[in-house]
PDB file of N, CA, C and O in Angstrom:
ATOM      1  N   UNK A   1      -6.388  -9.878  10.641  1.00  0.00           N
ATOM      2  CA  UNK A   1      -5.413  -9.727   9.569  1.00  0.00           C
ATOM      3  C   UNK A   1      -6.095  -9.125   8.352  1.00  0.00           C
ATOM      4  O   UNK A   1      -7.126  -9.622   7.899  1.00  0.00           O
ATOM      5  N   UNK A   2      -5.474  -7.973   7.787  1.00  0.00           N
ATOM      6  CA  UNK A   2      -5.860  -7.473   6.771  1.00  0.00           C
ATOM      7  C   UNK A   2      -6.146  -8.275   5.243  1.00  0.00           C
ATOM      8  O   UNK A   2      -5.091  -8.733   4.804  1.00  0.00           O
ATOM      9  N   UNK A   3      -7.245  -8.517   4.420  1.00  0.00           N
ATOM     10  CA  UNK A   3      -7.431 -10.126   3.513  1.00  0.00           C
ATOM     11  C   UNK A   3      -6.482  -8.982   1.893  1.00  0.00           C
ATOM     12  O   UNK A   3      -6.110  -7.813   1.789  1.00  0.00           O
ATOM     13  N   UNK A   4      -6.476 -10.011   1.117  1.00  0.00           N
ATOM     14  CA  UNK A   4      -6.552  -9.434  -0.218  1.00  0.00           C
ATOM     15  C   UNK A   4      -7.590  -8.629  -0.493  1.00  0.00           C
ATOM     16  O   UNK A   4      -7.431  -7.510  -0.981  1.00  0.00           O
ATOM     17  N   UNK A   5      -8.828  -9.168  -0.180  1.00  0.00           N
ATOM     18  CA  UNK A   5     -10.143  -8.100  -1.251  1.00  0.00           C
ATOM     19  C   UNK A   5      -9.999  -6.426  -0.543  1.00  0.00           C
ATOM     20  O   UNK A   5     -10.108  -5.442  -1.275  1.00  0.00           O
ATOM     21  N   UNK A   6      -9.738  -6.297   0.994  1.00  0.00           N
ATOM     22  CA  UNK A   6      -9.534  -5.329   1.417  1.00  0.00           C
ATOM     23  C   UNK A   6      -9.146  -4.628   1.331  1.00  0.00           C
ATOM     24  O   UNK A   6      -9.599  -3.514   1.593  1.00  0.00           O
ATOM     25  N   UNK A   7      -7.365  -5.070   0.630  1.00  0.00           N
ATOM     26  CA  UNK A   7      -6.324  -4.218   0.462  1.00  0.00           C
ATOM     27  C   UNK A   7      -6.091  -3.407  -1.474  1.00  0.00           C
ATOM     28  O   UNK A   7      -5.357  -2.566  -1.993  1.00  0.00           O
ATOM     29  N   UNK A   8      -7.401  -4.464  -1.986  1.00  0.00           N
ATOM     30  CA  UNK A   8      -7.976  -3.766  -3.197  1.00  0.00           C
ATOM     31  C   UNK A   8      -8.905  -3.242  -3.360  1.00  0.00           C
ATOM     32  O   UNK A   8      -9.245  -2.652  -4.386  1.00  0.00           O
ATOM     33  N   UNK A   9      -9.817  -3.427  -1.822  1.00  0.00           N
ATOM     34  CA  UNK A   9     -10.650  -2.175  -2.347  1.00  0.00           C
ATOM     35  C   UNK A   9     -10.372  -1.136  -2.104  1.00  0.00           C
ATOM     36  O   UNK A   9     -10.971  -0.224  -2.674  1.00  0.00           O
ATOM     37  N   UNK A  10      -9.293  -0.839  -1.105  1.00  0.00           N
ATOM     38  CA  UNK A  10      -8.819   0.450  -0.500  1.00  0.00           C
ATOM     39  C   UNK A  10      -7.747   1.003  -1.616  1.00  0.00           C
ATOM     40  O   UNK A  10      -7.418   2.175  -1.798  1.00  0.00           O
ATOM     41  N   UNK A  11      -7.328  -0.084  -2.259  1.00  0.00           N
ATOM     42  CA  UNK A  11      -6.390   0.570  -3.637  1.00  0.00           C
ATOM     43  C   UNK A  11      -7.169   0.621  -4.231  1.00  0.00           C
ATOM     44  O   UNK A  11      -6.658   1.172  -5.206  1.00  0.00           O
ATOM     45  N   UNK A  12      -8.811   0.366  -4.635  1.00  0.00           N
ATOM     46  CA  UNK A  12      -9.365   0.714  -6.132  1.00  0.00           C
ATOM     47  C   UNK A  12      -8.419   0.121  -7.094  1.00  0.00           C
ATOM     48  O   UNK A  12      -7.585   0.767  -7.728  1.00  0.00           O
ATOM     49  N   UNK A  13      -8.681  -1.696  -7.188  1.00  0.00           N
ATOM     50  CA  UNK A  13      -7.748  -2.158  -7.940  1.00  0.00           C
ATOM     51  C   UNK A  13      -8.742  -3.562  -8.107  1.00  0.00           C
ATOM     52  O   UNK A  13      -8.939  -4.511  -7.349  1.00  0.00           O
ATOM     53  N   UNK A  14      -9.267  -3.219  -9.477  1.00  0.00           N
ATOM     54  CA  UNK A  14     -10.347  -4.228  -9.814  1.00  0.00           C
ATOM     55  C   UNK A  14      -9.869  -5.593 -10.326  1.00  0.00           C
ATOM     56  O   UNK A  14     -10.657  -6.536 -10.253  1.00  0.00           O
ATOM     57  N   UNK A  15      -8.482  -5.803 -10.905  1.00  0.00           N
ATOM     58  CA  UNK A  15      -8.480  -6.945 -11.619  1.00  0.00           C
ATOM     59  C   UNK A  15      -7.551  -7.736 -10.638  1.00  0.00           C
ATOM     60  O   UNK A  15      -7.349  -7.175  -9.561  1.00  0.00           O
ATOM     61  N   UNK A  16      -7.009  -8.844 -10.822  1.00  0.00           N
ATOM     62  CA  UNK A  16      -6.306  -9.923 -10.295  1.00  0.00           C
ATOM     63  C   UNK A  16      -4.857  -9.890 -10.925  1.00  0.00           C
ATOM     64  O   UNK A  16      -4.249 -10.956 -10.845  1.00  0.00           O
ATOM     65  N   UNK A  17      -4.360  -9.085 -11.395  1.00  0.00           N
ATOM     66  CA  UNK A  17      -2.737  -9.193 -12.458  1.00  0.00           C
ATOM     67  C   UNK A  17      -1.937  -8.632 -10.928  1.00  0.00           C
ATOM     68  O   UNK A  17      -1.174  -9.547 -10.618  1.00  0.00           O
ATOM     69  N   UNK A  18      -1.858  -7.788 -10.151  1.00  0.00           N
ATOM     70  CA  UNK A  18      -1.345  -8.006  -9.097  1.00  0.00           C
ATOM     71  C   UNK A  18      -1.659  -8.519  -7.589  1.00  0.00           C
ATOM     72  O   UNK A  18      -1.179  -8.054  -6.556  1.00  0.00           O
ATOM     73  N   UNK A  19      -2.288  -9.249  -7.672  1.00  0.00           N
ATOM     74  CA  UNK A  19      -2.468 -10.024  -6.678  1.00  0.00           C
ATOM     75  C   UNK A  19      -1.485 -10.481  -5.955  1.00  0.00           C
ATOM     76  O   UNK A  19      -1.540 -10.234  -4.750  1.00  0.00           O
ATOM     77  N   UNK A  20      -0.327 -11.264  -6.476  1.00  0.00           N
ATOM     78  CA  UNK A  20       1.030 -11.404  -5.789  1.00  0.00           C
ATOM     79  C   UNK A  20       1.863 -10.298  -4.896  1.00  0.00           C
ATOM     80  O   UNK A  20       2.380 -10.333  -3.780  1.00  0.00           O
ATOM     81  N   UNK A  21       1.770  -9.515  -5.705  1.00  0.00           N
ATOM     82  CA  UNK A  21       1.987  -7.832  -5.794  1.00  0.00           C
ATOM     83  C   UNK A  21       2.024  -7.573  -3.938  1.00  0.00           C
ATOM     84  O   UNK A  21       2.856  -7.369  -3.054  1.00  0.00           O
ATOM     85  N   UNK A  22       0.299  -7.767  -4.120  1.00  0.00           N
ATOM     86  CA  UNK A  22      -0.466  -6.674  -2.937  1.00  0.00           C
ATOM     87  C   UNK A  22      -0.512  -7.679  -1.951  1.00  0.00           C
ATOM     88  O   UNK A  22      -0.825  -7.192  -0.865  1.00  0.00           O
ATOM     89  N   UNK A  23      -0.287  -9.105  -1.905  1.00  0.00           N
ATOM     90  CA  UNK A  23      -0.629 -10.111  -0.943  1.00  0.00           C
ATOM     91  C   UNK A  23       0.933  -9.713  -0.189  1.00  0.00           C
ATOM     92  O   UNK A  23       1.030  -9.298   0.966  1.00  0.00           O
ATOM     93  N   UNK A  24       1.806  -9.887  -0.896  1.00  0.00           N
ATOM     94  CA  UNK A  24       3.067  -9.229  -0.570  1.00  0.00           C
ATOM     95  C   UNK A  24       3.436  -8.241   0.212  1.00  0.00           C
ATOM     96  O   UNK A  24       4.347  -8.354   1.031  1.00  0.00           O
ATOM     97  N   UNK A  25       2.744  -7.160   0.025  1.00  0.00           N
ATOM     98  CA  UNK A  25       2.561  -5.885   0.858  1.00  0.00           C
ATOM     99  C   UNK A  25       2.167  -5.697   1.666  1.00  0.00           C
ATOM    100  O   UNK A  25       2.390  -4.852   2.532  1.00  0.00           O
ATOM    101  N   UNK A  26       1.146  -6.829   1.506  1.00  0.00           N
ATOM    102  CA  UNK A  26       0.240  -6.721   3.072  1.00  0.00           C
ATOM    103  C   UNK A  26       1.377  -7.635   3.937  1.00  0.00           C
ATOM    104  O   UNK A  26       2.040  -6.948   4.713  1.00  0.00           O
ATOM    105  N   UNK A  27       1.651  -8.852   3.923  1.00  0.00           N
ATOM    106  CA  UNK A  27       2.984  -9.616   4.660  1.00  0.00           C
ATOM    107  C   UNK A  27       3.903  -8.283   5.612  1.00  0.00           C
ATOM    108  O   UNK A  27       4.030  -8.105   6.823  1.00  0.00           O
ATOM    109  N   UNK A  28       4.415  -7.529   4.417  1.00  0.00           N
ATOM    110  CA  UNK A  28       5.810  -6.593   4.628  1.00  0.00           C
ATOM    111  C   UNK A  28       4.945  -5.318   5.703  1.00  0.00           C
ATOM    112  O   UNK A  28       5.560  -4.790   6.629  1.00  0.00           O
ATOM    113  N   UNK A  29       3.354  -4.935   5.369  1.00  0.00           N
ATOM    114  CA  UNK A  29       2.787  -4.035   6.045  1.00  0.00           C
ATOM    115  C   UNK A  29       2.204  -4.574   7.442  1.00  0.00           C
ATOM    116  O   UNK A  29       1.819  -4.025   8.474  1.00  0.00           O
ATOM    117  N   UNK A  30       2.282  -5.502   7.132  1.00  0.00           N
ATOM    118  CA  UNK A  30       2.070  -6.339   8.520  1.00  0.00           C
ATOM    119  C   UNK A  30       2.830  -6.097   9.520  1.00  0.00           C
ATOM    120  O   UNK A  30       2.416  -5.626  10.579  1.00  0.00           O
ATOM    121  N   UNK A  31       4.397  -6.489   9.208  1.00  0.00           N
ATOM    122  CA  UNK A  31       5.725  -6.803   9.566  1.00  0.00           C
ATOM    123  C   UNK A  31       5.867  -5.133  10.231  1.00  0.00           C
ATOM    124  O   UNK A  31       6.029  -4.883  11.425  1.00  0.00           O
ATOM    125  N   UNK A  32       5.781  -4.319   9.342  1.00  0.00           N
ATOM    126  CA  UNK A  32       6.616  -2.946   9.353  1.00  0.00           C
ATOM    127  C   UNK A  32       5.931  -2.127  10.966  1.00  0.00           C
ATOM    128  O   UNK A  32       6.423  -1.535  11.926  1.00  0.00           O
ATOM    129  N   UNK A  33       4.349  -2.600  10.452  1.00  0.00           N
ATOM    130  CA  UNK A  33       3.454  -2.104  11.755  1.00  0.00           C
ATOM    131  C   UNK A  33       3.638  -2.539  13.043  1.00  0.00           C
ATOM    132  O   UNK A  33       3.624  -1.918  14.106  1.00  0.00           O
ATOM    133  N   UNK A  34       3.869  -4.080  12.707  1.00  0.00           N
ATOM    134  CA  UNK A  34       4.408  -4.581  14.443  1.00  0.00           C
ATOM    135  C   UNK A  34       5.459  -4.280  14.795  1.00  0.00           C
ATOM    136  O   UNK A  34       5.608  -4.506  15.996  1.00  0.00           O
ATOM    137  N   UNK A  35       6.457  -3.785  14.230  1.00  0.00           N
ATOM    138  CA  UNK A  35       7.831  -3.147  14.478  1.00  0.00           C
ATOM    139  C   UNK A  35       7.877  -2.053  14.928  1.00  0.00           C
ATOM    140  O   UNK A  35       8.582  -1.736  15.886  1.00  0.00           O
ATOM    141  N   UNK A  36       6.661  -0.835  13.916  1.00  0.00           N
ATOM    142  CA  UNK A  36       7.026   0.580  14.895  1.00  0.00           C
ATOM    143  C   UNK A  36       6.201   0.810  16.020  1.00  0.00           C
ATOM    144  O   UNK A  36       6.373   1.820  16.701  1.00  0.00           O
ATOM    145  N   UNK A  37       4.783  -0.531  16.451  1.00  0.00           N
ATOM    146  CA  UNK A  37       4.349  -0.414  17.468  1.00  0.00           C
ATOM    147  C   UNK A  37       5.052  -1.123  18.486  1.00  0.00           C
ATOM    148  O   UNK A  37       4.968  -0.804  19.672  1.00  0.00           O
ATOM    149  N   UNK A  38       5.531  -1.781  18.196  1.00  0.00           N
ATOM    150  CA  UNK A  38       6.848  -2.631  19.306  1.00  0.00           C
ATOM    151  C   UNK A  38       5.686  -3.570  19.866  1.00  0.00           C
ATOM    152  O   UNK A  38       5.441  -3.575  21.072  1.00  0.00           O
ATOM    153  N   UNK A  39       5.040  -4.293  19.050  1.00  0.00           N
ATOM    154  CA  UNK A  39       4.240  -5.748  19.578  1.00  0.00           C
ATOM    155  C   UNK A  39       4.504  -6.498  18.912  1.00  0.00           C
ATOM    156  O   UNK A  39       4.838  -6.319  17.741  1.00  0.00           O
ATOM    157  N   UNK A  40       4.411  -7.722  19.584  1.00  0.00           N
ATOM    158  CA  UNK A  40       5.412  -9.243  19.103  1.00  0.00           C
ATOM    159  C   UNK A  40       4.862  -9.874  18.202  1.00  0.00           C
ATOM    160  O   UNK A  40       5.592 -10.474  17.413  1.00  0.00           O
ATOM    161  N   UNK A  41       3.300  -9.941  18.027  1.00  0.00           N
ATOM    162  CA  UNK A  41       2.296 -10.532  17.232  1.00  0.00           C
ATOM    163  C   UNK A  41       1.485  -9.815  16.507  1.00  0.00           C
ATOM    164  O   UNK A  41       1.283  -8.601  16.469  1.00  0.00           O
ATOM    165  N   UNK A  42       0.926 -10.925  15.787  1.00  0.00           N
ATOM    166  CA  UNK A  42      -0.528 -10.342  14.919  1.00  0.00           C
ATOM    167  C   UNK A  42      -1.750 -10.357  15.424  1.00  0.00           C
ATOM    168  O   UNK A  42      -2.714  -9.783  14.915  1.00  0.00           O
ATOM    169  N   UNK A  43      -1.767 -11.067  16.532  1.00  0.00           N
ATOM    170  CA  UNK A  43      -2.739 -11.110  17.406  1.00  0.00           C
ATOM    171  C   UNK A  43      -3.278  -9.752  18.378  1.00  0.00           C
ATOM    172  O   UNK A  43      -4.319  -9.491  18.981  1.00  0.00           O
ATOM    173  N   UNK A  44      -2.106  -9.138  18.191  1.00  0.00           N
ATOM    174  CA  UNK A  44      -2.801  -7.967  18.566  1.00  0.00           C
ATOM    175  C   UNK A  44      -3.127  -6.550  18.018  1.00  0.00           C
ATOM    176  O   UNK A  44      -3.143  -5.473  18.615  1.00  0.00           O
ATOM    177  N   UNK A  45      -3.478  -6.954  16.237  1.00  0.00           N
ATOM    178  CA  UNK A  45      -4.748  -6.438  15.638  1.00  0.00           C
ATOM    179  C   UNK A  45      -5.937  -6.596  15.975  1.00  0.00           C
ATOM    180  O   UNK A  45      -6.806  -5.945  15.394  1.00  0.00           O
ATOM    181  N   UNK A  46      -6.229  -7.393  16.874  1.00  0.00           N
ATOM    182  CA  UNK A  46      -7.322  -8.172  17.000  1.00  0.00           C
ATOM    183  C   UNK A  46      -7.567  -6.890  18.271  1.00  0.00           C
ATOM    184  O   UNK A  46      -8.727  -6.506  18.424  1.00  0.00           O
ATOM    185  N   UNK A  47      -6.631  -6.358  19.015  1.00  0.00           N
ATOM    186  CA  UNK A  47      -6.696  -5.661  20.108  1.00  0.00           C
ATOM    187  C   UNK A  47      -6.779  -3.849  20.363  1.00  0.00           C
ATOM    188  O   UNK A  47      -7.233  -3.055  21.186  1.00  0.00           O
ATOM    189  N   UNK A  48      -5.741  -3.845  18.597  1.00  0.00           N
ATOM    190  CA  UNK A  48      -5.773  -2.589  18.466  1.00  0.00           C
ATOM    191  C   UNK A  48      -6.430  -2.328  16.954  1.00  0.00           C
ATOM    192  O   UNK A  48      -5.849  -2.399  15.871  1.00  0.00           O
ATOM    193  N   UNK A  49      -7.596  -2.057  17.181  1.00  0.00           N
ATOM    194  CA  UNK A  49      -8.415  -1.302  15.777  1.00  0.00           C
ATOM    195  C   UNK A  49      -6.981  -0.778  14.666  1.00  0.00           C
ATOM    196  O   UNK A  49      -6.435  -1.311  13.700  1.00  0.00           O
ATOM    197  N   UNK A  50      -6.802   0.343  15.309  1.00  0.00           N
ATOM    198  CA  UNK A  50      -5.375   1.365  14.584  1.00  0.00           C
ATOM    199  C   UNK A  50      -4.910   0.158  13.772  1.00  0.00           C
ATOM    200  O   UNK A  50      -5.112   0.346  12.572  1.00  0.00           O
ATOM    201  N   UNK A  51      -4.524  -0.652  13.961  1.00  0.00           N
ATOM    202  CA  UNK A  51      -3.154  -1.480  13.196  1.00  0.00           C
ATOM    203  C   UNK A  51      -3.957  -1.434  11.922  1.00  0.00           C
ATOM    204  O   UNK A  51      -3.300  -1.094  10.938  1.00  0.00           O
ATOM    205  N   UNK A  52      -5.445  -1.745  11.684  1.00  0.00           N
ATOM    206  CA  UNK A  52      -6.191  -2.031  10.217  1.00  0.00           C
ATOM    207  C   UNK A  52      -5.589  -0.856   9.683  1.00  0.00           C
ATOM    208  O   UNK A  52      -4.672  -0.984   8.872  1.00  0.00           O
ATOM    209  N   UNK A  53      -6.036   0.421  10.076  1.00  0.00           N
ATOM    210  CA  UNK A  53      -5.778   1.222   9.356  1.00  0.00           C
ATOM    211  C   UNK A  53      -4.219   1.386   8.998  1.00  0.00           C
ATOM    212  O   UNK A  53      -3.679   1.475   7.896  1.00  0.00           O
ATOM    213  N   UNK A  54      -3.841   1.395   9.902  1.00  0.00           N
ATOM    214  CA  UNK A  54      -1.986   1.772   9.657  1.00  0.00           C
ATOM    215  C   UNK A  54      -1.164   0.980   8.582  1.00  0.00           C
ATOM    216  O   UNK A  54      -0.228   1.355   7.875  1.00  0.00           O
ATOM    217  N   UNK A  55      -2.136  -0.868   8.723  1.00  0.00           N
ATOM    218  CA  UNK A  55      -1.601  -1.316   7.397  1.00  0.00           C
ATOM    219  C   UNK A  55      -1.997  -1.188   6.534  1.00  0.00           C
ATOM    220  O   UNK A  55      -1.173  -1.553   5.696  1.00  0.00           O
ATOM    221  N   UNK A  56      -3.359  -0.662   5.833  1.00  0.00           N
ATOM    222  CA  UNK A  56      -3.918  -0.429   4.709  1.00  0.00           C
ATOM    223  C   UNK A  56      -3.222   1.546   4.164  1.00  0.00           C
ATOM    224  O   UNK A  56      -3.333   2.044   3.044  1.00  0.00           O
ATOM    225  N   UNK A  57      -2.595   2.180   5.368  1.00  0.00           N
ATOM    226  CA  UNK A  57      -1.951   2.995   4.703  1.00  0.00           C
ATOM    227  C   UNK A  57      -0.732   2.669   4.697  1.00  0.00           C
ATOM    228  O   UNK A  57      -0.034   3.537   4.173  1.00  0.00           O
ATOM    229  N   UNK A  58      -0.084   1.626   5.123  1.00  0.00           N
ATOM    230  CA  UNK A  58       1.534   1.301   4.483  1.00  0.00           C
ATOM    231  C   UNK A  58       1.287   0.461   3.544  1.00  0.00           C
ATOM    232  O   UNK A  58       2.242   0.393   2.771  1.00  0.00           O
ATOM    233  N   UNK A  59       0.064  -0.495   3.148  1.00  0.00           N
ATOM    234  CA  UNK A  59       0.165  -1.062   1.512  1.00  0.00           C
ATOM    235  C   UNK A  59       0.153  -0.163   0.550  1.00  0.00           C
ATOM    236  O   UNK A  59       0.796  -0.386  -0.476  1.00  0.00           O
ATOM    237  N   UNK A  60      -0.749   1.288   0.741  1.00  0.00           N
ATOM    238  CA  UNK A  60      -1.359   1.889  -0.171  1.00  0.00           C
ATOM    239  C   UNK A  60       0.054   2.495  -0.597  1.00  0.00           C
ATOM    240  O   UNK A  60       0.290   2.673  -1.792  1.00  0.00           O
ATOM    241  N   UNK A  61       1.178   2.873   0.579  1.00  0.00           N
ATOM    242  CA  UNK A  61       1.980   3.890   0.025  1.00  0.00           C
ATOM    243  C   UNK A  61       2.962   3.019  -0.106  1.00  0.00           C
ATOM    244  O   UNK A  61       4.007   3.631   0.114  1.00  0.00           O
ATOM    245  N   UNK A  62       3.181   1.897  -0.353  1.00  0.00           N
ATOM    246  CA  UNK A  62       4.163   1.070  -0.633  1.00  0.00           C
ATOM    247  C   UNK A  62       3.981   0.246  -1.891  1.00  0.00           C
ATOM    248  O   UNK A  62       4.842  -0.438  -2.444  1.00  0.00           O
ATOM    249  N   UNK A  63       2.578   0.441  -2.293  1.00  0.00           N
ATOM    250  CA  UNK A  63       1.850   0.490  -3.629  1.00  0.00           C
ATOM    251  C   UNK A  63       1.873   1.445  -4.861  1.00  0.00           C
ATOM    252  O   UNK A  63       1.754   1.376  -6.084  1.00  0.00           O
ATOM    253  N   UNK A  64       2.092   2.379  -3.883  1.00  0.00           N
ATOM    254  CA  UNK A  64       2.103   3.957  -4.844  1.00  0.00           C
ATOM    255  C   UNK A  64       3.577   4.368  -5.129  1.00  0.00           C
ATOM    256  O   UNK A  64       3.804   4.999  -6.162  1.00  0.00           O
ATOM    257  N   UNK A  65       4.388   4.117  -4.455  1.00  0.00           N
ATOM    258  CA  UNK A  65       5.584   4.145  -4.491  1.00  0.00           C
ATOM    259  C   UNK A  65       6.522   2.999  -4.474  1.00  0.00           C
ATOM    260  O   UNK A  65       7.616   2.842  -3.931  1.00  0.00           O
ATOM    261  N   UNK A  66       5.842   2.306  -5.162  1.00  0.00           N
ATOM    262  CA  UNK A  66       6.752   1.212  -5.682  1.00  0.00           C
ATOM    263  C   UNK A  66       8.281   1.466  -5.690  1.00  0.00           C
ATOM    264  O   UNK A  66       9.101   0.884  -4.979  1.00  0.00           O
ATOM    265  N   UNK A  67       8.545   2.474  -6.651  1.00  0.00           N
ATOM    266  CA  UNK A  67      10.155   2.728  -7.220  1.00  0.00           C
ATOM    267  C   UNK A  67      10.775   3.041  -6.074  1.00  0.00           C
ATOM    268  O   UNK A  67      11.700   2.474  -5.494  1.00  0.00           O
ATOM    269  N   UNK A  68       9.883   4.452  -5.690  1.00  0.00           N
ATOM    270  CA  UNK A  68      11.082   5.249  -4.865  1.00  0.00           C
ATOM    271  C   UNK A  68      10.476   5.664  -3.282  1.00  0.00           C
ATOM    272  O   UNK A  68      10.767   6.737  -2.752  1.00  0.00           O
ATOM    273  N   UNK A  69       9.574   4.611  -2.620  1.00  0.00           N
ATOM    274  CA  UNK A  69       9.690   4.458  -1.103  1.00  0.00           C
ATOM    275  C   UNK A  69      10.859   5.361  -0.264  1.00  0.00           C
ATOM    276  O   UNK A  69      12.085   5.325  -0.166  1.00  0.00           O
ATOM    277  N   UNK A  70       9.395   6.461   0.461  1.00  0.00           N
ATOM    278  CA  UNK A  70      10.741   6.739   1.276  1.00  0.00           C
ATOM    279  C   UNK A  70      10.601   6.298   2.719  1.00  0.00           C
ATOM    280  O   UNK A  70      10.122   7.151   3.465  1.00  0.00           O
ATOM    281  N   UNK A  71      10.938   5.089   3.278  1.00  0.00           N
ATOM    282  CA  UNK A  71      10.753   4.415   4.284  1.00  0.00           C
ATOM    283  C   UNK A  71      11.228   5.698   5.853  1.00  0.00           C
ATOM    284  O   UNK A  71      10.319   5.681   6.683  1.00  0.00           O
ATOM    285  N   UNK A  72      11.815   6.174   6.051  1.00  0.00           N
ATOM    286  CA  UNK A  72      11.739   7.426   7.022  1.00  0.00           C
ATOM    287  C   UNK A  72      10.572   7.783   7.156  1.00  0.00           C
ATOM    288  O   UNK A  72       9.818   7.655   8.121  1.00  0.00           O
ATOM    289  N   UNK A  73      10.354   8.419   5.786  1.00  0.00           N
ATOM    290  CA  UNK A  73       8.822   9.202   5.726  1.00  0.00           C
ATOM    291  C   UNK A  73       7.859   7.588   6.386  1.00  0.00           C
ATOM    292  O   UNK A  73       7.682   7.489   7.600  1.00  0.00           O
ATOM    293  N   UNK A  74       7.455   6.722   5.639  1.00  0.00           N
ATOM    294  CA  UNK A  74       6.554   6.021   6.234  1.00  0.00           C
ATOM    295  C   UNK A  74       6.471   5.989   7.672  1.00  0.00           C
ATOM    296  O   UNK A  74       5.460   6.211   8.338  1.00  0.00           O
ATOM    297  N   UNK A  75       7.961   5.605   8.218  1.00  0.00           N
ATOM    298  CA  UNK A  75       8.069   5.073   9.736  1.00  0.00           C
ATOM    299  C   UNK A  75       7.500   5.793  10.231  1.00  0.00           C
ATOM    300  O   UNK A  75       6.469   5.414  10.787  1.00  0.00           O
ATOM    301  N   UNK A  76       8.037   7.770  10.304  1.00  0.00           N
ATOM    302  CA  UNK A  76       7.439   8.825  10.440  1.00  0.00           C
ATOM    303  C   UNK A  76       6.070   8.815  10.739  1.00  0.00           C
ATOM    304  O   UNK A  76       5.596   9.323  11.756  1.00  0.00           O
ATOM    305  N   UNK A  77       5.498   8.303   9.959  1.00  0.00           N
ATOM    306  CA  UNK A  77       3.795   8.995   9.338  1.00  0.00           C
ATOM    307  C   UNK A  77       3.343   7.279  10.303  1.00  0.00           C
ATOM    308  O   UNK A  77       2.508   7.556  11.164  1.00  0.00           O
ATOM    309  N   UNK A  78       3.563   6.325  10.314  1.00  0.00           N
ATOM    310  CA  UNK A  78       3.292   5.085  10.938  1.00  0.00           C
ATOM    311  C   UNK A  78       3.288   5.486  12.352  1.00  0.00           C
ATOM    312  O   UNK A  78       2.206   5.357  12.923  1.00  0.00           O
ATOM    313  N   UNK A  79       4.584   6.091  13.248  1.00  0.00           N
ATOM    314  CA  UNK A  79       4.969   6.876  14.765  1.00  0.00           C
ATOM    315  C   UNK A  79       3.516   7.435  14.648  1.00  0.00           C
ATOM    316  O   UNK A  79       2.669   6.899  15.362  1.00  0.00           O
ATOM    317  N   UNK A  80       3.222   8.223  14.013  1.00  0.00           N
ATOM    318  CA  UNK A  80       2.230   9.339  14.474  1.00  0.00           C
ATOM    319  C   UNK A  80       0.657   8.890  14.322  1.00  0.00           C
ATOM    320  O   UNK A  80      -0.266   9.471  14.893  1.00  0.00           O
ATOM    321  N   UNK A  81       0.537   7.956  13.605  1.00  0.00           N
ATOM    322  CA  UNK A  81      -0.674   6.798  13.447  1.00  0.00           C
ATOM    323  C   UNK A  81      -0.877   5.723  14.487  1.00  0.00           C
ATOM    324  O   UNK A  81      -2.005   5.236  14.560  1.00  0.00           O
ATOM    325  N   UNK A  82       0.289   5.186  15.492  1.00  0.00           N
ATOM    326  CA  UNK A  82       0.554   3.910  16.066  1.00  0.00           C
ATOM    327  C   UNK A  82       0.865   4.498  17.406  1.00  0.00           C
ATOM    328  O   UNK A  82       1.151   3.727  18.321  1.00  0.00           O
ATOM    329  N   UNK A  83       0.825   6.411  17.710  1.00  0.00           N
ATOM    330  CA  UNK A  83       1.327   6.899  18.913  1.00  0.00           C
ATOM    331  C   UNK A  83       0.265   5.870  20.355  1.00  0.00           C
ATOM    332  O   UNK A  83       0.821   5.467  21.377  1.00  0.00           O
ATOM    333  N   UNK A  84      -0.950   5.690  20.123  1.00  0.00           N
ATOM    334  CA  UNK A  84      -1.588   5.470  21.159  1.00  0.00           C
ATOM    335  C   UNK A  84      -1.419   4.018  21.052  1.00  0.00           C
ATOM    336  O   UNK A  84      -2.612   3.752  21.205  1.00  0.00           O
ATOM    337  N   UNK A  85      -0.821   2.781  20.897  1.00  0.00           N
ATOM    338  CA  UNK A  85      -0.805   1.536  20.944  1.00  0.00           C
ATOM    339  C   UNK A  85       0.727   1.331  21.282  1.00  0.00           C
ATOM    340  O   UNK A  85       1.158   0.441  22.014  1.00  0.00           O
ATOM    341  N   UNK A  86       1.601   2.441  20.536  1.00  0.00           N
ATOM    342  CA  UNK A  86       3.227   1.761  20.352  1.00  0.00           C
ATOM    343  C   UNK A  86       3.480   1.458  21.889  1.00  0.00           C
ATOM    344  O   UNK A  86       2.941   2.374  22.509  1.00  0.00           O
ATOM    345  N   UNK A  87       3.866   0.873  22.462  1.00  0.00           N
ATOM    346  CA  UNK A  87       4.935   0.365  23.653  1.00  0.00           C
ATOM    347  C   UNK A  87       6.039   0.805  23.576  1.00  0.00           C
ATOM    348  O   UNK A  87       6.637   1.141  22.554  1.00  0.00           O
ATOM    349  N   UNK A  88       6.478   0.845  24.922  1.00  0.00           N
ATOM    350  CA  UNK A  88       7.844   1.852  25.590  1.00  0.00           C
ATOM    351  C   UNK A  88       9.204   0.763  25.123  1.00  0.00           C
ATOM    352  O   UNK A  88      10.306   1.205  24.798  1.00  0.00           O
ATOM    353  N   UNK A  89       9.089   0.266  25.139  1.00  0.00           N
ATOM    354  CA  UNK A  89      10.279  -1.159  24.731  1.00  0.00           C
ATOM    355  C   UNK A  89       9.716  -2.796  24.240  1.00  0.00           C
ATOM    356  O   UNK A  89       8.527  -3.057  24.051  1.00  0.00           O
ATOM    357  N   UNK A  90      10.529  -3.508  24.133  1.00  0.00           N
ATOM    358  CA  UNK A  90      10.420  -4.955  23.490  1.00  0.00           C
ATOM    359  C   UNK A  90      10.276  -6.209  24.435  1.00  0.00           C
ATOM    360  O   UNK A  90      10.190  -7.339  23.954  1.00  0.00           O
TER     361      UNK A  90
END
């Protein structure tokens, strides 16, 4: 599972005022990744390397785009990051 200090050092985000913020993101980047890879758990970060990365680029851009997320685009850009792990169905 991706920690807090991780998901600030990859944001370059030195202080603690969003901490709630980014602990948050990581939850929802968690969530979003096991969805477009179609796996049931978190346990299988542990299996697929990719997922670290895939959630540290859906915090970053769900960080950066706070306001105006364009969730298509993410799913999009997540499909093409998650092609070699996603599963054929549920």
């Amino acid at each position: 599972m991706l920690t807090l200090e991780e998901a600030k050092r990859y944001l370059r985000v030195d202080d603690d005022s969003e901490d709630y913020l980014i602990e948050h993101l990581i939850e929802v980047a968690c969530e979003i990744c096991l969805d477009v890879a179609r796996l049931e758990d978190i346990k299988a970060i542990e299996k697929y390397p990719y997922l670290d990365i895939a959630m540290l680029y859906t915090v970053a851009y769900l960080y950066e785009h706070r306001e105006e997320a364009d969730h298509k685009e993410l799913t999009l850009s997540l499909r093409a990051l998650l092609f070699g792990v996603r599963q054929e169905g549920f």
